[in-house]
C-alpha positions in Angstrom: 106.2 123.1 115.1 106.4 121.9 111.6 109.1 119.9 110.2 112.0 121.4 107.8 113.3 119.7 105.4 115.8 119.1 107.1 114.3 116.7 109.7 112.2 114.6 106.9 115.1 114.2 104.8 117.0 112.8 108.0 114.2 110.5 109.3 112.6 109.5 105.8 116.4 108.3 105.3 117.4 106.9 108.5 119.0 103.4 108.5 115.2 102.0 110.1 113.5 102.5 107.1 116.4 101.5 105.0 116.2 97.6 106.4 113.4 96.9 104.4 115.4 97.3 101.4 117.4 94.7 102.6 115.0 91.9 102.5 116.4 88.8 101.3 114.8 86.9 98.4 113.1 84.2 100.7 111.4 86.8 102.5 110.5 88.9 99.4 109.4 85.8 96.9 106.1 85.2 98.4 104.8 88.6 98.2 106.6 89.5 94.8 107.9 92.5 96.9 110.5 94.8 95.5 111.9 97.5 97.0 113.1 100.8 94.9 116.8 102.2 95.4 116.6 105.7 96.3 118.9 107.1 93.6 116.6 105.4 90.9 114.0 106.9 92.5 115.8 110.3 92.4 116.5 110.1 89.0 113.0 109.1 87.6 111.3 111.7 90.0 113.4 114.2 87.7 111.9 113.1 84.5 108.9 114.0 85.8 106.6 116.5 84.9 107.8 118.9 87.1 104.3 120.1 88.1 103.5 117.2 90.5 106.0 118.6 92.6 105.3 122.2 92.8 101.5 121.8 92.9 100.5 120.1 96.5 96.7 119.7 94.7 97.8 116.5 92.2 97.3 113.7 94.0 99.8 110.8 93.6 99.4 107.5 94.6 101.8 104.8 94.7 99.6 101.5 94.5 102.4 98.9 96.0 104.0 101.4 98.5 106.0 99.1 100.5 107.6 101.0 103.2 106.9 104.5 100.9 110.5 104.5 99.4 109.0 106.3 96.4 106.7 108.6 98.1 109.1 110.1 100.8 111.6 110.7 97.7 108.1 112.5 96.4 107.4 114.3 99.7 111.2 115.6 99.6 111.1 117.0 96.1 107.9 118.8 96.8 109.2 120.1 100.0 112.6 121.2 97.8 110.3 123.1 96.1 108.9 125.0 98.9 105.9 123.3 99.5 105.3 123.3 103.6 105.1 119.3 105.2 101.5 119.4 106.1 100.6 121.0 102.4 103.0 118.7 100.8 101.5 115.3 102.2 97.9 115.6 102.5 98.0 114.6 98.4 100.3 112.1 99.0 98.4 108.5 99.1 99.9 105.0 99.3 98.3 101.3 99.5 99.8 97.8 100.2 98.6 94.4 100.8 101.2 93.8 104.0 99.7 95.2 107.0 103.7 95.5 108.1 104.4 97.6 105.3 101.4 99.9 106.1 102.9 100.4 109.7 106.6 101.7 108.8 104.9 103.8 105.6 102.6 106.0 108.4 105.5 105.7 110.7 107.9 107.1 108.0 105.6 109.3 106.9 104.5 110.9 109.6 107.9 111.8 110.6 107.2 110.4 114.0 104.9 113.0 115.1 101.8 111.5 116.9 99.6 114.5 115.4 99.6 113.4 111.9 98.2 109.7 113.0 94.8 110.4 111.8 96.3 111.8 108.3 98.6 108.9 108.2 95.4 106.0 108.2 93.4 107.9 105.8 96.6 108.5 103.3 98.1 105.1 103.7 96.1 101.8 103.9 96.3 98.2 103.7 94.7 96.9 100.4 94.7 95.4 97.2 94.6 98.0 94.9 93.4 95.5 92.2 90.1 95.2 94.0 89.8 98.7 95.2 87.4 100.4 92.8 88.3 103.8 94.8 91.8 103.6 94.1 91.9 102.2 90.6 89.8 104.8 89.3 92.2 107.8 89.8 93.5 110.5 87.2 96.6 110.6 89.0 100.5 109.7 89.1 100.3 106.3 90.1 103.6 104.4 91.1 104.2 100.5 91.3 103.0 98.6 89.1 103.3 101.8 86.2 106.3 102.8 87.9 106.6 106.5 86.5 103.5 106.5 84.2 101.6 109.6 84.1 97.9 109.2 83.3 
């Protein structure tokens, strides 16, 4: 069965994936790591253009993922707008240098659920996406370093 809403708002939110917000500056100064507060997130996502959300065809791509703060707040808003789990994240990409990152992202992502494993390696990878032509030459939404730009 296909998660609700319900259930990926619970276990994108849970207090696991929230420690990685918690990083303290030693840990975070040698990878230049940041990691987004979901309420700011909430707030850009709403100045938005509101198609990215309704329309499970745009891609977006968040080029510095981390542990895919910003993309499960994207996967929620698409699923508020009635956009099914499996429709809503097969456009939903991310990218990060730390292989640890990568991990909780397609954990987080996947909701748990062992049958979107092959989903979660394509969507989310490890990577510079500085030196991924693949990647860099999107039309997209792209996220971390243009936090919120639209191209």
């Amino acid at each position: 069965m296909m998660p609700n809403l319900d259930e990926v708002i619970e276990w994108v939110r849970s207090p696991e994936f929230g420690l990685t917000l918690n990083r303290d500056k030693k840990t975070r100064d040698p990878t230049q790591e940041f990691f987004t507060p979901t309420n700011y997130i909430k707030d850009k996502l709403n100045q938005l253009d509101g198609r990215i959300f309704v329309d499970p065809s745009i891609p977006i791509l968040d080029n510095m993922m981390g542990s895919s703060q910003i993309l499960s707040e994207v996967l929620i808003k698409r699923m508020q707008n009635g956009i099914c789990y499996e429709d809503a994240i097969q456009s939903i990409f991310g990218l990060d240098i730390s292989e640890q990152n990568v991990i909780v992202s397609r954990k987080r992502m996947s909701i748990g659920r062992k049958e979107y494993r092959d989903l979660m390696e394509n969507n989310f990878r490890q990577g510079d996406a500085l030196k991924l032509e693949s990647f860099t030459c999107w039309k997209t939404v792209i996220f971390g370093n243009n936090l919120f730009s639209m191209e």
